[in-house]
C-alpha positions as CSV (number, residue, x, y, z in Angstrom):
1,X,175.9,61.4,134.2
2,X,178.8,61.4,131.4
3,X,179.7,64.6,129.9
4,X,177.9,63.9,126.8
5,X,174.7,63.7,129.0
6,X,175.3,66.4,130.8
7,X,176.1,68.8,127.3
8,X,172.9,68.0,126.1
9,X,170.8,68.3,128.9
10,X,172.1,71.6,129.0
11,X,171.7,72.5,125.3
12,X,167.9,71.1,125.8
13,X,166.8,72.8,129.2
14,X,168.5,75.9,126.9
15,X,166.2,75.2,123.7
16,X,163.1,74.7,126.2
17,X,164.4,78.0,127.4
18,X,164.6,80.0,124.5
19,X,161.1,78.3,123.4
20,X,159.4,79.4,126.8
21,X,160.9,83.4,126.1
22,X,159.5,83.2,122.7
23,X,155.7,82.3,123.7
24,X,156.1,84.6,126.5
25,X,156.9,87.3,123.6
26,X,154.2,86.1,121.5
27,X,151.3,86.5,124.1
28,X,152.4,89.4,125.9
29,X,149.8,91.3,124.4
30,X,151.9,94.1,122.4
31,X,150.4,94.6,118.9
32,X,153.9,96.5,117.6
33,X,156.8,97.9,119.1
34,X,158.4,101.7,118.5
35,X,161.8,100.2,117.4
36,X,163.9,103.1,116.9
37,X,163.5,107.5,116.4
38,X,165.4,109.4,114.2
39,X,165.8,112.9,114.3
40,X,166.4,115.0,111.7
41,X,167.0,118.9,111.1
42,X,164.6,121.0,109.6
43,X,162.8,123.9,110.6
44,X,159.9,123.7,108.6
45,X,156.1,123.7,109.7
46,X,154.3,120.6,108.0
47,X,155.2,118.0,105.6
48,X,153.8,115.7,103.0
49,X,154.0,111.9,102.3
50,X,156.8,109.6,102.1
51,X,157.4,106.6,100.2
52,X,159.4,103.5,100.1
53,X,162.4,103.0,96.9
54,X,161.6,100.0,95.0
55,X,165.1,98.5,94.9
56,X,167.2,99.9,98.4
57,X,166.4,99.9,101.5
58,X,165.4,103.9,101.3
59,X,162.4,106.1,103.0
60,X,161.5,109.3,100.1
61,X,160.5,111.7,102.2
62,X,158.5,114.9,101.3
63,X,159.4,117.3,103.9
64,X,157.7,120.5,101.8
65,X,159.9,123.4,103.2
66,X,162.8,121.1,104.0
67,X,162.9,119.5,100.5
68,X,163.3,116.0,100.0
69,X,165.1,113.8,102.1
70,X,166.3,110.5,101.3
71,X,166.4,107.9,104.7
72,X,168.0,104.6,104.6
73,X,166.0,102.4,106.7
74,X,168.3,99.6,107.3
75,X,171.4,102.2,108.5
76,X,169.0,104.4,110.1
77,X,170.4,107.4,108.7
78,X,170.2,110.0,106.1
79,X,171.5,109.2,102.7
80,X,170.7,112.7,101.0
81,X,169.0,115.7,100.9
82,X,167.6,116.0,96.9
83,X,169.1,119.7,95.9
84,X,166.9,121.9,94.6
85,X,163.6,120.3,96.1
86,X,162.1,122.7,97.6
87,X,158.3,122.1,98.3
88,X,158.7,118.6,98.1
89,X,154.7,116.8,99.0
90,X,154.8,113.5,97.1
91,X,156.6,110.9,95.5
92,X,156.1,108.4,92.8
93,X,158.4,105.5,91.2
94,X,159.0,104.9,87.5
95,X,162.0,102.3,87.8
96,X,161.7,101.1,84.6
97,X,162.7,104.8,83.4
98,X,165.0,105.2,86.3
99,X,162.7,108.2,87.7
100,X,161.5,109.4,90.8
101,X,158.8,111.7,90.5
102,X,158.1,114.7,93.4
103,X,154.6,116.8,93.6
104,X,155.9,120.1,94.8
105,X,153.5,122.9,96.8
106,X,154.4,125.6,93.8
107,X,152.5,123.6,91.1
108,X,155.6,122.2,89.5
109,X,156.9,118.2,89.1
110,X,160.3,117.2,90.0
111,X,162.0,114.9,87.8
112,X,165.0,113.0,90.0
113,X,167.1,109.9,88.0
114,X,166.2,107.7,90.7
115,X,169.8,106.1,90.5
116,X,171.7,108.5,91.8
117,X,169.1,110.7,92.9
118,X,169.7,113.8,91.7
119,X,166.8,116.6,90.4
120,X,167.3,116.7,86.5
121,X,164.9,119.6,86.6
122,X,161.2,120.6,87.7
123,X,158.9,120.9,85.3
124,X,155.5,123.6,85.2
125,X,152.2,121.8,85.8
126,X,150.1,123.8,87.7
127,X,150.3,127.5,89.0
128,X,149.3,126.0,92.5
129,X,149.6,123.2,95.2
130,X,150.2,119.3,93.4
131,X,149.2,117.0,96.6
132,X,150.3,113.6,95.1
133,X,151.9,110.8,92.5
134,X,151.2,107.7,92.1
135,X,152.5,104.8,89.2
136,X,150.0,103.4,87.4
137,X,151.5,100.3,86.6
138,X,149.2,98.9,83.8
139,X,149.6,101.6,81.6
140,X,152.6,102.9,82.7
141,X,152.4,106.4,83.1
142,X,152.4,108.2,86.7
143,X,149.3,110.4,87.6
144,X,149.6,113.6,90.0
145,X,146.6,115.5,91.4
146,X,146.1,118.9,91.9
147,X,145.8,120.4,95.5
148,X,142.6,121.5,97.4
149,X,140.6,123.7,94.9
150,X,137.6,126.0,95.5
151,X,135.4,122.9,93.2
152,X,137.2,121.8,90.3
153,X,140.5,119.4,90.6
154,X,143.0,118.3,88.0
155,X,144.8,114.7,87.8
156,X,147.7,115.0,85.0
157,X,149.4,112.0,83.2
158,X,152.7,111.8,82.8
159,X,154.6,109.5,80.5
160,X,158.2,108.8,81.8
161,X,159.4,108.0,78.4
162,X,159.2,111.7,77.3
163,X,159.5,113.2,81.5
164,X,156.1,115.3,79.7
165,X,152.8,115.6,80.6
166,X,150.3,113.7,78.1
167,X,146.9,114.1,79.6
168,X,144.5,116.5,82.1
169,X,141.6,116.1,83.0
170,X,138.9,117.6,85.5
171,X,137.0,116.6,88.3
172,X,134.1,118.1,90.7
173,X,136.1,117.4,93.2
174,X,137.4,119.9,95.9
175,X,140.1,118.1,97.6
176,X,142.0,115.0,95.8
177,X,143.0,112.4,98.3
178,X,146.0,110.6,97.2
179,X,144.2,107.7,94.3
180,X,145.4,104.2,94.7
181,X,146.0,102.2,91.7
182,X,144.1,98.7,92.1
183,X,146.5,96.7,89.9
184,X,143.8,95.8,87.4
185,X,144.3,98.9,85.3
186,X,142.1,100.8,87.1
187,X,142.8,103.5,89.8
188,X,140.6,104.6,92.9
189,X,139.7,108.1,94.1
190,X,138.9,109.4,97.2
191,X,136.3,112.8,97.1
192,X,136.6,113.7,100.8
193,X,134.6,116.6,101.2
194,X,131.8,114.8,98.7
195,X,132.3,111.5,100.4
196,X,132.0,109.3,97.1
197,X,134.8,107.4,95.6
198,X,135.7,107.6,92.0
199,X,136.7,104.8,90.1
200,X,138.5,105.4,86.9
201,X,139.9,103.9,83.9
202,X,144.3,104.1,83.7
203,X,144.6,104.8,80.5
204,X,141.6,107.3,79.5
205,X,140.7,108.5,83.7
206,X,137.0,107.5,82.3
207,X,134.6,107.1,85.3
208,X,133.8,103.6,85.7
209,X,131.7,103.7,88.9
210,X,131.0,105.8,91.5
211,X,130.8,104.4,95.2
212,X,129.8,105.6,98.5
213,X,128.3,104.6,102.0
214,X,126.3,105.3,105.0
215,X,129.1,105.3,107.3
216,X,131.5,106.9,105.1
217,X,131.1,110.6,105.4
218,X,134.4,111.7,104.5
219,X,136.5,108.6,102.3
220,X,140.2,109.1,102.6
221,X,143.3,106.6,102.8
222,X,142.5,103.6,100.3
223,X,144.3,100.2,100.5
224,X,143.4,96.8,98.5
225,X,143.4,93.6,99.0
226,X,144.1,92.4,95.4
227,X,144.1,88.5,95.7
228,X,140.5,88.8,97.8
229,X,139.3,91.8,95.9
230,X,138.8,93.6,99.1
231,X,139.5,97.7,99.2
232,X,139.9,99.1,102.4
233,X,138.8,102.9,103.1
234,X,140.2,104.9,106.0
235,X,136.6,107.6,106.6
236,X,136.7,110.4,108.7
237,X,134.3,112.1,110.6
238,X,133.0,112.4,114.0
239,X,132.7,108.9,114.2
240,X,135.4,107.6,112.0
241,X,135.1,103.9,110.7
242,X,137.4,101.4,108.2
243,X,134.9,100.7,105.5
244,X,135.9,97.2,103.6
245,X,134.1,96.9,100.3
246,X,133.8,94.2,97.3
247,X,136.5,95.3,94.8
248,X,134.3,93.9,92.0
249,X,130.8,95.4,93.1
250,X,131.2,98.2,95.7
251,X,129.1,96.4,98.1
252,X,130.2,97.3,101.6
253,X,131.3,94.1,103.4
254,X,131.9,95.3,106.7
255,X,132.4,98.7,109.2
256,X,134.8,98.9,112.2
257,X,135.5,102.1,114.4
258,X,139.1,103.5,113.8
259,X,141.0,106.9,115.0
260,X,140.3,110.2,113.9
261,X,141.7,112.1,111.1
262,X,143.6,108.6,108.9
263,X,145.7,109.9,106.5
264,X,147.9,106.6,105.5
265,X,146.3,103.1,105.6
266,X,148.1,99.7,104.8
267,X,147.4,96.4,104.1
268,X,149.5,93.3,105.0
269,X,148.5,89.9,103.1
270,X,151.1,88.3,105.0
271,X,150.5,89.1,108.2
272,X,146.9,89.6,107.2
273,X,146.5,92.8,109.1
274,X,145.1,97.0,108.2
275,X,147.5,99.6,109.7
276,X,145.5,102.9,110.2
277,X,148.0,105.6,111.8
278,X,145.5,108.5,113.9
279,X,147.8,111.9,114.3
280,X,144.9,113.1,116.5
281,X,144.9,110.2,118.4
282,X,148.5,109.4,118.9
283,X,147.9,105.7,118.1
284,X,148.4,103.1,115.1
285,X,145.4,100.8,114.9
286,X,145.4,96.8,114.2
287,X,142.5,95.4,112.1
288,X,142.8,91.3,111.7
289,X,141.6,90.1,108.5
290,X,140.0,86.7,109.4
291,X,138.5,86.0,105.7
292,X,137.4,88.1,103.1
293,X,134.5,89.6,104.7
294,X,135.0,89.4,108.8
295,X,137.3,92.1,110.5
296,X,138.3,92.0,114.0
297,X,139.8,95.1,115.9
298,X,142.9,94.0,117.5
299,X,143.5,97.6,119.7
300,X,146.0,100.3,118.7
301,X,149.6,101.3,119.9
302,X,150.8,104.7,121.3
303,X,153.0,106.0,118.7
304,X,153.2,110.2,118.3
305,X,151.2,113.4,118.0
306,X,150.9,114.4,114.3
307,X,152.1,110.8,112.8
308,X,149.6,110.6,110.7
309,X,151.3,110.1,107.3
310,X,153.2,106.5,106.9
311,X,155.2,104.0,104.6
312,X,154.8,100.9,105.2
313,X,157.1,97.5,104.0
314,X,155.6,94.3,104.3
315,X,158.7,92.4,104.1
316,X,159.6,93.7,107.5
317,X,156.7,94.7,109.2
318,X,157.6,97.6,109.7
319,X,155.5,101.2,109.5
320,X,157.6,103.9,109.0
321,X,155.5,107.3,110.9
322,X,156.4,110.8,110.8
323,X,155.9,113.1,112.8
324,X,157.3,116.8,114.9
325,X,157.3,118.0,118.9
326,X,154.5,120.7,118.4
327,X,153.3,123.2,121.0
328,X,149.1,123.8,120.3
329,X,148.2,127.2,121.5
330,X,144.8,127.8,123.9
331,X,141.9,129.4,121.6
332,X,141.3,132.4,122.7
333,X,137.2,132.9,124.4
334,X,135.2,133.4,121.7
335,X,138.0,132.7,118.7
336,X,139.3,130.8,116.0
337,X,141.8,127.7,117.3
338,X,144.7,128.3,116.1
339,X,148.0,126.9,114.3
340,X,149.9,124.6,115.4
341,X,153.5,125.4,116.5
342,X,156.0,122.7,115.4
343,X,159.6,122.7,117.0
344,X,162.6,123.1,115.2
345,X,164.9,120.3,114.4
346,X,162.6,117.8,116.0
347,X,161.4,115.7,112.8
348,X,160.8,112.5,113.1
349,X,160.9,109.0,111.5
350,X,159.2,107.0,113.9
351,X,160.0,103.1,113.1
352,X,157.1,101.0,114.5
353,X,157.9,97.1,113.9
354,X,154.1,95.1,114.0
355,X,154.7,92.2,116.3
């Protein structure tokens, strides 16, 4: 054999190789993998949602007693802890206005030039608890919702040419589950503890119809399916379930069993999968979509007590989970079960790449 042969006989046995280690990784049955952990400091007992920066490869993350921290995904580090963001529980983009917009526990809105991310000033909404934002991006203007109430909530409007608040209006509605805007002009609502879903107009928050189903009890994390008019609703309950509806009539299309307590859901179009993250369970479930209106459950991965709140980039795969080392106390014989204890300087950003 000349040495020409012999070169590429070994550069083909190699390719047959490489091709072999690549099916092998494709059907060893793992849905997604834990990639990486990173810890950060903080001693703080709970914390709200994150979110991903539209333009850099950077996790917004709403830490509530440890402000807001600012995570570059791709260095796996921390780029920035926002000063004065204290009571930090949501974030919304306004690019456009160079904005980042944070839902603090005190009532107030902090208003952060999202280029160099630094808190302009916070701004009085409420005198209590704001639990989200969200960019509505037909109209343009970034909604918040109040916190748990004892019947009535509030959503505000902001407009980010003017950093003021435009609009309020309220809503039977005990608890506000973070709304999803559907693209369209029109933004969805979850009513937990009513279990109906809200849909309203962006630009007058008119009711346009209300929704609800059997298996639903209590709707909570929304995601859409925009090019298949699908929404996806994460319900809790003793017997949890991913409800997928028609986007157009509210007709429920299908039901599947998920974990308990969903507090994130995400949809890829790409990969054509549902994420649903289960804190109580301690797993991230797959849901194939295999048309518009047939689901099958692919399983769920092991990821971390209490990661129950996730960001999600579609471009990578990759679910970003957060989560703290927590010690749950016995309930006493006869008493209430009591708080959780998290640790300090054990927060996590669990990074959980979907194979």
């Amino acid at each position: 054999m000349t040495a020409l042969h012999l070169t590429a006989s070994r550069l083909l046995a190699g390719l047959m190789l490489g091709l072999a280690g690549m099916a092998a990784h494709a059907g060893d049955g793992l849905l997604a993998r834990i990639e990486h952990s990173a810890v950060l400091p903080g001693s703080g007992h709970s914390w709200g949602f994150a979110a991903l920066d539209p333009s850099r490869p950077y996790l917004w993350i709403a830490r509530r007693e440890n402000g807001l921290t600012v995570y570059d995904v791709a260095r796996r580090q921390p780029v920035r802890a926002v000063e004065g963001a204290a009571g930090a529980n949501g974030v919304a983009f306004a690019p456009d206005a160079d904005r980042a917009y944070v839902a603090n526990t005190d009532g107030t809105l902090g208003i952060v030039r999202l280029s160099d991310m630094r808190q302009l000033r916070r701004l009085a909404v409420s005198d209590a608890n704001l639990n989200s934002a969200l960019l509505e991006p037909v109209s343009g203007k970034v909604w918040l919702t109040s916190g748990r109430r004892a019947s009535r909530s509030t959503i505000y409007v902001l407009d980010p040419a003017s950093d003021s608040i435009v609009a309020a209006h309220d809503f039977d509605i005990k608890k506000i589950d973070p709304p999803l805007a559907l693209g369209d002009g029109s933004v969805m609502v979850p009513m937990r503890d009513e279990g109906k879903l809200l849909r309203l107009a962006g630009d007058t928050l008119a009711v346009q119809s209300t929704w609800s189903y059997p298996d639903c009890k209590q709707p909570s994390a929304l995601a859409v399916d925009q090019r298949q008019r699908r929404l996806f609703v994460a319900c809790r309950g003793e017997r949890p379930v991913l409800v997928v509806a028609n986007l157009d009539s509210g007709a429920q299309v299908a039901s599947l069993p998920i974990g308990h307590a969903v507090n994130a859901l995400a949809y890829d179009a790409g990969r054509r999968l549902i994420l649903a993250p289960s804190g109580a369970d301690s797993n991230l479930t797959l849901v194939r979509q295999d048309d518009a209106d047939h689901y099958t459950p692919l399983g769920y991965v092991a990821t971390r007590t209490w990661a129950h709140n996730m960001a999600y980039d579609p471009r990578d795969g990759l679910a970003y989970l957060l989560t703290m080392d927590v010690t749950q106390p016995a309930t006493p014989p006869g008493g209430a079960k009591r708080d959780p204890v998290f640790h300090p300087d054990t927060f996590t950003v669990l990074s959980v790449r979907v194979e």
